[in-house]
N, C-alpha and C positions, 0 to 999 in steps of 0.2 A: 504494500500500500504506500511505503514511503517514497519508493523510486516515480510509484503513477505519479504522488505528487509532487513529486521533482522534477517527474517530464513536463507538467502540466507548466507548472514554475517557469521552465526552461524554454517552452515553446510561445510563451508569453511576451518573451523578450525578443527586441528583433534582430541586437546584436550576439545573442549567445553564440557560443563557440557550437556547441551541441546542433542546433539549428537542420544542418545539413544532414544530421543522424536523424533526428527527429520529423523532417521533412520528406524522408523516405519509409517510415514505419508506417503501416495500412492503416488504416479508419475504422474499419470493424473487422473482426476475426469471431471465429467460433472455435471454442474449444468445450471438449465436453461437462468441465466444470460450469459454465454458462449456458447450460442446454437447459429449454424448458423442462417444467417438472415433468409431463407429458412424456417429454423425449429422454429422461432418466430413466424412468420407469419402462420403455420397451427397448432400452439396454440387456442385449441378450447374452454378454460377455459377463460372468460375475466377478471374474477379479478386476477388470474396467469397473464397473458399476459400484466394486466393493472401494477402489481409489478417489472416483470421481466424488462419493458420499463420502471419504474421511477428508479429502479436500475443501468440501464446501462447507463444513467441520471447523475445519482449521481455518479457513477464511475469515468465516463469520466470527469466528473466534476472535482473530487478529482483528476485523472490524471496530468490533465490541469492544476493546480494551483500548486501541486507539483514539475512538469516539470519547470514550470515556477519561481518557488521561488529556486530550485534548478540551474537554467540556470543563474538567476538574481545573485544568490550568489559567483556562477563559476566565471561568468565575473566581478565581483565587487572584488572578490580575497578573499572571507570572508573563 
């Protein structure tokens, strides 16, 4: 989560050095942690299925404690 928003950061600026990397990276991608719930569930590979759900695990996970450490820090004025 930290690098998206570093890309994000980075692609803001018009002089970044980064720019030329970042101006080459696609716009949307599918990977199957991003696959609708729909399309998890007629995942017919179980060790995929078994990765793609400890992934979106860990995601959410790192989400939730970023939001949170971020929200914590807003309000504390750091």
């Amino acid at each position: 989560m930290k690098l998206g928003l570093r890309l994000l950061q980075e692609r803001a600026k018009s002089d970044s050095f980064w720019w030329p990397y970042i101006a080459n990276l696609p716009e949307t991608f599918t990977v199957p942690i991003f696959f609708p719930g729909e399309d998890i569930k007629n995942l017919q590979y179980a060790p995929l299925l078994h990765q793609v759900v400890k992934h979106i695990w860990s995601y959410l996970d790192e989400a939730y404690h970023f939001a949170l450490t971020f929200l914590t820090d807003s309000i504390s004025g750091q």
